[in-house]
N, C-alpha and C positions, 0 to 999 in steps of 0.2 A: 096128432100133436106135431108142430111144425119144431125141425130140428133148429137150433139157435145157429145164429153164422158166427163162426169161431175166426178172427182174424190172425192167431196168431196162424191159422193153419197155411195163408196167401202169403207172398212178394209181392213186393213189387216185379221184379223179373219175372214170375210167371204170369205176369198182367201184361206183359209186354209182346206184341205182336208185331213186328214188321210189315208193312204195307209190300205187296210185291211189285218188283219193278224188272224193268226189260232192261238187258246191255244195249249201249248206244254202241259199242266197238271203237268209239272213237278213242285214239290214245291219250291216256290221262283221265279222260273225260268223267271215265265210271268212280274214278276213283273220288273227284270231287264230287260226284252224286253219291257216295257211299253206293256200287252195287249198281247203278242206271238209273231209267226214267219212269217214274208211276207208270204201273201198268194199266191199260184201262184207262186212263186219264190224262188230262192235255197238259203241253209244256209248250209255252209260248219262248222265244227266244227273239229279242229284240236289239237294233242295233245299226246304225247308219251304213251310209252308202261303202264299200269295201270292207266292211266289219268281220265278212265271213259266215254273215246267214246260211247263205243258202249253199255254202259248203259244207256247212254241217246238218242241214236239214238234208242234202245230197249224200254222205257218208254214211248217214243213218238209215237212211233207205238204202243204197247199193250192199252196207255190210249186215245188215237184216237179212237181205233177199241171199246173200252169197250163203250167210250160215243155215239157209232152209227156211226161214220165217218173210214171208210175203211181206210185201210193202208197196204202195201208189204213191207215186211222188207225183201232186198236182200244182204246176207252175202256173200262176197268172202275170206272168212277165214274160218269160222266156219260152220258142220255140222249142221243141221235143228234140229237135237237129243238133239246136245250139245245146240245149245239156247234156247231150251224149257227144258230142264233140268236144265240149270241155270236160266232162268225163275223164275222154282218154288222154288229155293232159296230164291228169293225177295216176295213171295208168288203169282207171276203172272201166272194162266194155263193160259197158249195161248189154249192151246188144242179144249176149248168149242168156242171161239173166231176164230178158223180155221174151225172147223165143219160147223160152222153158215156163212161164207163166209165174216166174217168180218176181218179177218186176213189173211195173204199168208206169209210163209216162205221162200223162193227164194233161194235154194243151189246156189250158183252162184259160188263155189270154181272152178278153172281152173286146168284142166287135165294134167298130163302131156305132153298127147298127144299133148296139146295147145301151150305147149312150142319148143315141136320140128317139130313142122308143121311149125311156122314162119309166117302163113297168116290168123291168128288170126284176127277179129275186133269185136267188139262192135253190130254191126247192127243185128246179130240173139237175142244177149241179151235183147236188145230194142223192139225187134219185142216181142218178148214173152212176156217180161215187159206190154207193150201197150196192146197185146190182154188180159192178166189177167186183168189190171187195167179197160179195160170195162167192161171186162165181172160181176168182182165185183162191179163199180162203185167208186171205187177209186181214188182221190185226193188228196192222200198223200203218198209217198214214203221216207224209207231209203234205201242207199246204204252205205254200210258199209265196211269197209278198200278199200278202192277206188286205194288206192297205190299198192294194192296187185294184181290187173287185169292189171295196167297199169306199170308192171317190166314185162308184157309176152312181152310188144316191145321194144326191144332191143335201136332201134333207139329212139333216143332223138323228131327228128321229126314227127314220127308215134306216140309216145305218146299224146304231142301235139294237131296231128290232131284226133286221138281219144277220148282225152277229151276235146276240141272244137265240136266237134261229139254229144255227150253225153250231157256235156250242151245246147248245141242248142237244143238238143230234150225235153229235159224238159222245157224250155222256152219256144217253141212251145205248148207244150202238157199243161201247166200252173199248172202243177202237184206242192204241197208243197214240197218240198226235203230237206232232209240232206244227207249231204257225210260227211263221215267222212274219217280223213288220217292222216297219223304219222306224226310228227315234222320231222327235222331235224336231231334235235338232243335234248337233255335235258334241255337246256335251249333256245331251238330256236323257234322263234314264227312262223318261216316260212315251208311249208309241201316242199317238194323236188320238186314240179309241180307249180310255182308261178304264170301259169295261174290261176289256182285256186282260190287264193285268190283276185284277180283283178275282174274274171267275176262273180261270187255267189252275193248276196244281202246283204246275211249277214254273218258274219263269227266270230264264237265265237272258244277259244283259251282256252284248258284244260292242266292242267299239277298237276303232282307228284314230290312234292319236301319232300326232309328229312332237318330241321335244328331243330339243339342242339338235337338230337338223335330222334325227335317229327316228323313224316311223316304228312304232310297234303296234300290235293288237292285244287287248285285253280281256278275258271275258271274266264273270263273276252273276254267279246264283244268289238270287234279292231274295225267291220267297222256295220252301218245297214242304207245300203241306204232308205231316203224318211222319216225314221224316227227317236227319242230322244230314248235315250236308258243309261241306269247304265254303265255307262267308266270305274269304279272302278277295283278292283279283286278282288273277294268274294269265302270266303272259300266256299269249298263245302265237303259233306257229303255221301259216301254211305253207304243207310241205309241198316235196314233186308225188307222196304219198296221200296227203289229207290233210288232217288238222293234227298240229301235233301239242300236248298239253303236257310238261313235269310239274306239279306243283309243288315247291318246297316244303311246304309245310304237314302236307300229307306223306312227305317220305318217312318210315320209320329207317330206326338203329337200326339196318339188316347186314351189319358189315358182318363180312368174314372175320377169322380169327390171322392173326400174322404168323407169317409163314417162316419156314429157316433162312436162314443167312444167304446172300444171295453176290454175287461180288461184284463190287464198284467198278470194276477193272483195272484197278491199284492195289495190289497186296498190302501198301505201305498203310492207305486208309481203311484197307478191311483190318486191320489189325486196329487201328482207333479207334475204329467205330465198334469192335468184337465177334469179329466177324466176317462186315459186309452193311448192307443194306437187306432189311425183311422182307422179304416177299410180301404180298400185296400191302405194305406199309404206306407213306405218305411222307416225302420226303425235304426238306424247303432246304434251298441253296443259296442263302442269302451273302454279299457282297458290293460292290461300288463297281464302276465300270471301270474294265480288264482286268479285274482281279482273277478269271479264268472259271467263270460261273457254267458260262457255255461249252468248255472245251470240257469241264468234268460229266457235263450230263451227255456229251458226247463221247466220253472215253468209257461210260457205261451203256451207252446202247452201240457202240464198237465191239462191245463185250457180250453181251447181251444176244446178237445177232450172230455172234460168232458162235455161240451154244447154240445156235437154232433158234430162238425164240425170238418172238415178233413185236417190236419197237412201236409206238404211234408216237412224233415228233411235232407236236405243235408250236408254231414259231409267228408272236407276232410282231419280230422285228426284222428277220432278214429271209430273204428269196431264199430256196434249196437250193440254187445254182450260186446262189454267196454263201452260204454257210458253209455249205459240202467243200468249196473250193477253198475258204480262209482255216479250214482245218487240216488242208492237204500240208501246212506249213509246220503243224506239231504231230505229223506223222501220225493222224487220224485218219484213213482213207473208206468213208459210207455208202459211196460209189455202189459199189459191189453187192451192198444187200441192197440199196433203192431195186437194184436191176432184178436180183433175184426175188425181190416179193415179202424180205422178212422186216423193213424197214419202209414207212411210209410216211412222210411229209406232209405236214396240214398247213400252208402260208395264209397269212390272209393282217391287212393294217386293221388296228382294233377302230379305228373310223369310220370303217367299211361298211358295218354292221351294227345291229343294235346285239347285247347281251346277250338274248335267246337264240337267236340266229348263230352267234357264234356255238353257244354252247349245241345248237340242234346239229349244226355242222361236224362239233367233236362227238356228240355223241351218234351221229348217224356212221362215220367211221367208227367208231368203237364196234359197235353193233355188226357192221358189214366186215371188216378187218379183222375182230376179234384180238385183241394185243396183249399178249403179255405183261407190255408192262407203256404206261405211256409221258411221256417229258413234255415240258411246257416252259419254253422261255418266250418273256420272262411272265410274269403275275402282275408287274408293276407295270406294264404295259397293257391292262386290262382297266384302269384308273382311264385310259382315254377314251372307251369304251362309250360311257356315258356319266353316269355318278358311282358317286364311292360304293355305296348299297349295290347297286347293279353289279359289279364288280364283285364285290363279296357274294354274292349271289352264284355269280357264275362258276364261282372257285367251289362254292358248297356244294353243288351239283354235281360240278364235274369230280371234285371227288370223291364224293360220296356212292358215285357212278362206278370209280375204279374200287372203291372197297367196297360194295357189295358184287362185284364180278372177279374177288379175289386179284385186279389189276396194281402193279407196283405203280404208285408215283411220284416223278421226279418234275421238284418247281422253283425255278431261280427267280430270286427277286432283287431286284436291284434297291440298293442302299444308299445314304448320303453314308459319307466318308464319317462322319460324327456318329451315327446310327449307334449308341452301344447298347440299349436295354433290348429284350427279347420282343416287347411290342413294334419296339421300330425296325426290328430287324427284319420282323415278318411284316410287316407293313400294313397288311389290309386285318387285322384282327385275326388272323389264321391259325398261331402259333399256336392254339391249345387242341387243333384240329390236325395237324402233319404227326408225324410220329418220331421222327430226328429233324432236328434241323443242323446246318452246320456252317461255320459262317465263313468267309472268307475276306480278308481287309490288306491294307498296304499297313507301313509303318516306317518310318523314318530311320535308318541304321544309317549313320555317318554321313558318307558325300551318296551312301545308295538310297534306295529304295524296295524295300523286300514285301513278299507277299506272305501270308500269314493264316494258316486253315484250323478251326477249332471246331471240335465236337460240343455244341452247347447240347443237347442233346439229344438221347436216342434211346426209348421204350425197351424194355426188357434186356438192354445187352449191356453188358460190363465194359463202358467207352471210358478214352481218353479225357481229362479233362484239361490236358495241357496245349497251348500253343504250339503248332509245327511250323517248319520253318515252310514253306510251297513255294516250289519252282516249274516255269514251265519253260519247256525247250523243244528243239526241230525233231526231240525224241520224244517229246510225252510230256506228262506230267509228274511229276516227284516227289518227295518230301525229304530233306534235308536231314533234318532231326529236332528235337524243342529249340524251341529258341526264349534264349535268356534276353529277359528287356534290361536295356541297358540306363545304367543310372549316370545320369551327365553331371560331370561336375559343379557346373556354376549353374545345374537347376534351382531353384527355390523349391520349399518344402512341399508347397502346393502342387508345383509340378512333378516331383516324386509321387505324392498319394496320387495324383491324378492316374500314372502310369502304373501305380500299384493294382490301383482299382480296375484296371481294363484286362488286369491277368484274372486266371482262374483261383481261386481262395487254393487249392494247392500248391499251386506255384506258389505264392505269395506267402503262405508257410513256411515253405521251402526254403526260400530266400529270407 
């Protein structure tokens, strides 16, 4: 008697099997593959001329071979010379990794003898392929401009049946693979061979595009049978390392938790704020130009450096030898830790660059420097960058970066004089992402002009909500005490409520 199938006994989850797959090493990479690359099975990676193919079919193979897993990288473009010489551009010797048998270079360029013989195939290539890949033990292959062997058959059909050929044999053989092959054309997602992207497992889609005069690289996963995979398109990066990939969207909430009070290097505002500044918090320093945005996040990494602890300063409006100098004048002196190592300066015009770049730049300092805690004037200068999105982008990253490595930071944004609600004061949609913010403004007091510091707010700490008076001088910076707004006699009533309204609902109480 055959036992009846009981479903409540099954899941779904225990029907579930994960396909196995191999690390590419590439950074970011794995993560948009969830885990790596079908194992066993082929992943076509297509993409025009400076796209970054064959950097990444090059990485895949050298950080295979380095972590013990053989690899043959077969190039039908490139001399064996020339890819081990641009190799060690990115710092990779293949050289000791071919010695030891962990690596194979594969000229595989076609003769032109190839071309005017006409009875060309595949099958000696393979044959050689195969007895190498024993003889090494190897499980993972690239084949590299694939388009460039399959222009020696003329006919549409022989093509075809040669890369039908080809695939079957790595299918057969369960070797890992990438191929790699041009687009189309510049904005085409398709390679000239559409068998191609139908029979491979997985097929990931690179490109080189220029907009507003800003070149960047993009790549994005179109298909990966059996498995969940990043659908997005994620900048991508070639470093003086490799390829470098963050994708935003794949970063989880990993922040740390906030840390104790940590000091501005003003007594007067650690006490408004309750404190201090949190350690690895997020900090926004919003204000109009000379309200003293730059001299407070310099009067906290003065402070900051003087405890020992290690500043990253990114600055993209003026030179280290302009800032360091125009602060010598409020008795700010940074000199002294630049020299000793605890203070390190990141210049660069947001022009310069496209968004990834900058951000691969701060974060390649972070990593190497390791910092404390790190400052950014100003954010609003990140707008020139490229577009708004890019922008906000950049800031997500970066600090999301500083709070999960427990890093503090500090970011000025510059403001129009009108700015009063909390959206326009952070400017790029930030405000619900920093952890204090605290703003800084002028205001009209008689024949003067006074500058004006408020805690709008700050996460866990018992802060001021009233206006201070801020002053800066050839000693520092200071705080005066609240300052009372004053009501003008021949105002009209609108402009009372107007000036009522830009105080804090305490004050306004109060009075």
């Amino acid at each position: 008697m055959t036992e009846s199938w009981d479903a409540a006994k099954f899941t779904e989850t225990e029907l579930i099997q994960p396909i196995p797959k191999v690390a590419t090493h590439v950074r970011g990479l794995d993560e948009i593959l969830e885990g790596g690359l079908p194992e066993g099975q082929i992943t076509a990676v297509i993409g025009g001329p400076g796209s970054g193919k064959t950097v990444l079919g090059l990485e895949f193979a050298y950080r295979s071979a380095l972590s013990g897993e053989p690899c043959i990288f077969a190039s039908f473009e490139e001399r064996a010379t020339v890819i081990r010489r641009n190799a060690l551009a990115m710092g990779w010797d293949l050289k000791p990794l071919e010695d030891a048998g962990k690596l194979f270079l594969m000229d595989s360029r076609p003769s032109l003898d190839m071309f005017r013989a006409g009875d060309y195939n595949l099958s000696g290539l393979l044959a050689i392929l195969e007895g190498k890949a024993q003889a090494m033990g190897a499980m993972r292959l690239v084949i590299d401009s694939l388009d460039v062997i399959l222009r020696i058959f003329e006919d549409g059909v022989k093509q075809r049946d040669q890369l039908y050929y080809l695939v079957d044999w790595m299918n057969e053989k369960a070797i890992s693979s990438i191929l790699t092959a041009r687009s189309l054309g510049e904005n085409d997602d398709l390679t000239s061979h559409r068998f191609l992207e139908f029979a491979t497992d997985c097929l990931i889609k690179m490109d080189f595009r220029v907009s507003g005069q800003i070149a960047t690289r993009r790549l994005r996963v179109v298909k990966y049978r059996g498995s969940s995979y990043g659908s997005n398109e994620y900048p991508c990066i070639i470093s003086r390392n490799g390829i470098f990939l963050l994708p935003i969207s794949t970063m989880g909430l990993q922040q740390t938790e906030l840390g104790r009070p940590i000091s501005s290097g003003q007594t007067d505002i650690d006490e408004l704020l309750g404190g201090g500044y949190r350690r690895a918090s997020s900090i926004l320093v919003a204000g109009s130009a000379g309200t003293g945005k730059t001299t407070l996040l310099s009067t906290f990494a003065q402070a900051a450096c003087s405890r020992g602890e290690k500043v990253l300063f990114v600055n993209f409006e003026e030179s280290m030898e302009a800032m360091t100098s125009a602060m010598l004048s409020v008795n700010i002196d940074l000199h002294p830790f630049i020299v000793d190592g605890t203070l390190k300066m990141l210049t660069a015009l947001p022009e310069s660059m496209g968004a990834e770049d900058h951000f691969f730049r701060a974060f390649r300092a972070i990593e190497e420097f390791r910092p404390d805690h790190v400052l950014v004037d100003a954010v609003s200068a990140t707008l020139r960058i490229d577009s708004r999105q890019a922008a906000f982008e950049y800031l997500m990253r970066l600090m999301s970066t500083c709070k999960e490595r427990g890093i503090t930071s500090l970011l000025s944004n510059q403001v129009g004089r009108s700015a009063s609600t909390i959206d326009q004061i952070s400017g790029l949609g930030i405000s619900s992402l920093v952890d204090a913010i605290l703003q800084l403004r002028y205001v009209n007091h008689g024949p003067e002009i006074k500058r004006l510091f408020l805690v709008i707010k700050s996460r866990g700490m018992a802060h001021s909500n009233q206006y201070q008076e801020f002053t800066i001088t050839n000693h520092g910076i200071g705080l005066v005490g609240t300052y009372i707004f004053p009501i003008r006699p021949a105002a009209s009533a609108a402009d009372i409520e107007g000036d009522l309204k830009s105080q804090p609902r305490g004050r306004r109480e109060k009075e």
